[in-house]
C-alpha positions as CSV (number, residue, x, y, z in Angstrom):
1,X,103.3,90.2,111.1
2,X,106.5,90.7,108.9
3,X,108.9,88.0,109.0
4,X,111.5,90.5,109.7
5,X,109.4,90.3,113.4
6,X,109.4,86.8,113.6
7,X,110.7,85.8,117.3
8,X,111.2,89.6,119.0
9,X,108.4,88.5,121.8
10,X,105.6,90.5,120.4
11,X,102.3,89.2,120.0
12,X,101.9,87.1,116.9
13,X,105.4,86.9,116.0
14,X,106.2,84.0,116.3
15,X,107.7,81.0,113.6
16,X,103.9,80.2,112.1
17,X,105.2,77.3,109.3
18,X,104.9,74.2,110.5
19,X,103.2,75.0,114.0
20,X,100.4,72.5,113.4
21,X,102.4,69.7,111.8
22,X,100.7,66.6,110.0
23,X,97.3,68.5,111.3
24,X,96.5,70.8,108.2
25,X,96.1,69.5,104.6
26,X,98.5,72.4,103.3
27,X,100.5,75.3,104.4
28,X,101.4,77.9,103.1
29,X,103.7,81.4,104.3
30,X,101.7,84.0,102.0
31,X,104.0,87.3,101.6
32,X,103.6,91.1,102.8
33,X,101.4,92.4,100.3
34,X,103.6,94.6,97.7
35,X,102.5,95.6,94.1
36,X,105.5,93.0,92.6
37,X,103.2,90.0,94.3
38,X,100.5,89.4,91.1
39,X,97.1,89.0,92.1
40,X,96.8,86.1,90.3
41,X,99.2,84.5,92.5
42,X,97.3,85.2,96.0
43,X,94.4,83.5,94.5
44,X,96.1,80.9,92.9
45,X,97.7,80.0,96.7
46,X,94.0,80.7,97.8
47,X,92.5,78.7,95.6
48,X,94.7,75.5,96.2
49,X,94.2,76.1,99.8
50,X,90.4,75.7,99.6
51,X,91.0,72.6,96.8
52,X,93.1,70.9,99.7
53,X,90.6,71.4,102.2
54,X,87.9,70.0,100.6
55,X,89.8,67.1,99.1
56,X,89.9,63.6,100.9
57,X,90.8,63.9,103.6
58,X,89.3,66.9,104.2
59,X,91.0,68.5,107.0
60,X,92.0,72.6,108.0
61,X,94.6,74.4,105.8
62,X,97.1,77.3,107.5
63,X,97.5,80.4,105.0
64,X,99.7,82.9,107.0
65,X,99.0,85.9,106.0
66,X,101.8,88.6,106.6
67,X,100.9,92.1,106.9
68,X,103.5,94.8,107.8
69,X,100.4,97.4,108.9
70,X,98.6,96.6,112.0
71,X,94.8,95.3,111.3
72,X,93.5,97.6,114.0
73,X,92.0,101.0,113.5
74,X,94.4,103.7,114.5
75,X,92.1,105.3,116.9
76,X,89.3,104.9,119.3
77,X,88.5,102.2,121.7
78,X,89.8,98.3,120.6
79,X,86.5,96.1,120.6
């Protein structure tokens, strides 16, 4: 979700950085996805994020990824 949602109570709102603490290799709080955000810089974050993981230790990342649209289709049954 949008960090403008962060904390109302809805589902997946809430503060995300930092929720797994010393657990992951790397964190990172990736942006809504605008057409100012270069491409090159998603991968680059993705990129790193799969470098951390897979360099000793090897251990989980966290990438949240902020989206302002739900993920859901608009209509018919939720599976």
């Amino acid at each position: 979700r949008p960090p403008e949602l962060r904390g109302c109570g809805s589902n997946q709102t809430i503060h995300q950085p930092g929720m797994f603490g010393s657990y992951v290799r790397w964190e990172k709080d990736v942006p809504c996805p605008t057409d100012s955000i270069p491409a090159g810089a998603v991968l680059s974050d993705a990129g790193y994020a799969v470098h951390c993981a897979h360099s000793a230790p090897r251990g989980p990342v966290h990438l949240n990824l902020m989206f302002r649209e739900n993920l859901a289709p608009d209509a018919g049954p939720v599976r």
